[in-house]
C-alpha positions in Angstrom: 197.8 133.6 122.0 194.9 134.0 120.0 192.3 136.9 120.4 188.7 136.6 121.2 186.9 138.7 118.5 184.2 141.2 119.7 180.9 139.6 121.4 178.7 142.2 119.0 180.2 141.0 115.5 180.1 137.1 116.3 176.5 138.3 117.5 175.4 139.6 114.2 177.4 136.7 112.3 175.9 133.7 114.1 172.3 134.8 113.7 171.9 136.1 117.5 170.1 138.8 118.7 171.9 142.2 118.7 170.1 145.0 120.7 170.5 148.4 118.8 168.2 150.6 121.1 165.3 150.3 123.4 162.8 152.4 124.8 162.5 151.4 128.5 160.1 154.6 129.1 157.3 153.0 127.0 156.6 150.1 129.0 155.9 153.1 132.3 153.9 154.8 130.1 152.3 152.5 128.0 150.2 149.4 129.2 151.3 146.9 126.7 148.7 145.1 124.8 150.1 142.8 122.2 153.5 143.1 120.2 154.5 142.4 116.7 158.0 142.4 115.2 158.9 144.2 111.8 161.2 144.5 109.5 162.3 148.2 108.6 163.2 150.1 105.0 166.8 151.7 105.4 169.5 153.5 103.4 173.3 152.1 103.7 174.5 154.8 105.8 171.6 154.7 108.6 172.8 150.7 108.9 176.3 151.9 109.9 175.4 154.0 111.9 173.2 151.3 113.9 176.2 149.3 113.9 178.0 151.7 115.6 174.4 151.6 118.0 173.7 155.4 117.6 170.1 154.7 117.2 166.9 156.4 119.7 163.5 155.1 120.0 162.2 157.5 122.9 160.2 160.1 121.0 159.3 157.5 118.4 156.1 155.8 117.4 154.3 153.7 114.3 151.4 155.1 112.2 149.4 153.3 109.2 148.4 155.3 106.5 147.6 153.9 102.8 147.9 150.0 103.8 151.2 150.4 105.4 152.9 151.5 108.6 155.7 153.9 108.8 158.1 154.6 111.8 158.6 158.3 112.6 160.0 160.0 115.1 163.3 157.8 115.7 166.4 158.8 115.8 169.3 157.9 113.9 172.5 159.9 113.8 174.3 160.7 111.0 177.4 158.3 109.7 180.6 159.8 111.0 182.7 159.0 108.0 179.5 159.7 105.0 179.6 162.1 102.2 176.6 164.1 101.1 174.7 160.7 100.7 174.4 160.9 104.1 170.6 160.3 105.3 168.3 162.9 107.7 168.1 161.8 111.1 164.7 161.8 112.2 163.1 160.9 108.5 160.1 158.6 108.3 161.1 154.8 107.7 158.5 152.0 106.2 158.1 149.4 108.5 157.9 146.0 106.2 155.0 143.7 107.7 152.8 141.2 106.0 149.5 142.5 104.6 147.0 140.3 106.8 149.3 141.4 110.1 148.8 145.3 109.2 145.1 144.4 108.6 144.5 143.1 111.8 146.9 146.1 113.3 144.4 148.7 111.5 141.5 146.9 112.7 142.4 146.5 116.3 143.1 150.2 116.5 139.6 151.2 114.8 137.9 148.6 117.3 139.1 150.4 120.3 137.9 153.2 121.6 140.8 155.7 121.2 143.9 155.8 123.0 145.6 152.9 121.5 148.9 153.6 120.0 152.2 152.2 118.2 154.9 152.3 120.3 158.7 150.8 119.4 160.0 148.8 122.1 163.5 148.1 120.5 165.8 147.8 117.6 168.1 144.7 117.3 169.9 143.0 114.6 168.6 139.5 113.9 170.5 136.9 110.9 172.0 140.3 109.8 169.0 142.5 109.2 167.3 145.1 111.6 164.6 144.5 113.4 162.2 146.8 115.2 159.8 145.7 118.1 156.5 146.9 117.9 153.8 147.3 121.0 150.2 148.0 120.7 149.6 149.9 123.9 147.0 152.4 125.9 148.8 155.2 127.6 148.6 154.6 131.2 147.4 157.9 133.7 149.5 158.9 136.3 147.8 157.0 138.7 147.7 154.0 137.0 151.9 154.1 137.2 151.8 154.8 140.9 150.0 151.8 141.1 152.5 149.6 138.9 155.3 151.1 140.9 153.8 150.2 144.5 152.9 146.7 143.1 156.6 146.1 142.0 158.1 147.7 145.3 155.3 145.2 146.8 156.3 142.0 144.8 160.0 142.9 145.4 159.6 143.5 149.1 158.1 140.0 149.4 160.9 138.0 147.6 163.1 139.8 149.4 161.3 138.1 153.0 161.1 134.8 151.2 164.8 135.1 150.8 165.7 135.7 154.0 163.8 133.2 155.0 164.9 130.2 153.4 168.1 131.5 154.6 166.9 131.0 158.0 167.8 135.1 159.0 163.7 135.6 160.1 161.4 133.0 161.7 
């Protein structure tokens, strides 16, 4: 009998998409404008550790300064088994983009009229390298989320009748 290897290392190996972290909070808190994906700087030991998934994106965020844009605020744990080569966990990390997109980032965010911010969605392996989702989003107010929330619990409410009545349970 032959044994199935793990569904995370064929993942990585056959070029899939292999989800490191993600920041579910951002899309409450955030209404999401536009996304972009980008490639990100590391050291050997912070790719083990994503490996090993001990990666956070919740108090993270994306700033440009000098023509680039750098991550800060995510966490990634230490390796287990490194030495004193060992990286800091909440360091700031390049984000690698092509010129024209961070142009366009930079403008956009000079355009509006405040209140626009980088937010990371989520961190995946993709053909081997790591990956980071980035949004472009205007923090929601409170009642702006209450509002989301009754127009999901609305939406689901109404599937829920269409289903039972195709099932022929309400006439």
């Amino acid at each position: 009998m032959t044994k199935k290897p793990a569904a995370k290392a064929t993942a990585a190996k056959n070029g899939g998409r292999q989800l490191i972290a993600s920041n579910k909070k951002a899309r409450h808190d955030y209404e999401i404008l536009d996304t972009y994906e980008a490639g990100i700087s590391l050291t050997g030991t912070e790719v083990k550790s994503m490996r090993a998934g001990r990666a956070s994106l919740i108090d993270g965020y994306a700033t440009i300064s000098d023509d680039e844009i750098w991550l800060r605020g995510v966490h990634v744990a230490e390796y287990a088994e490194g030495t004193w080569t060992n990286h800091a966990p909440r360091r700031t990390r390049k984000l690698l983009m092509h010129r024209a997109e961070i142009d366009k980032l930079a403008q956009k965010m000079r355009e509006a009229s405040g209140g626009l911010a980088l937010i990371p969605l989520s961190m995946y392996f993709l053909d081997g390298k790591v990956k980071v989702e980035l949004a472009l989003g205007r923090g929601k107010k409170s009642y702006d989320k209450r509002q989301t929330l009754a127009a999901r619990d609305a939406d689901r409410e109404l599937a829920r009748y269409a289903g039972r009545k195709a099932k022929g349970m309400v006439r």
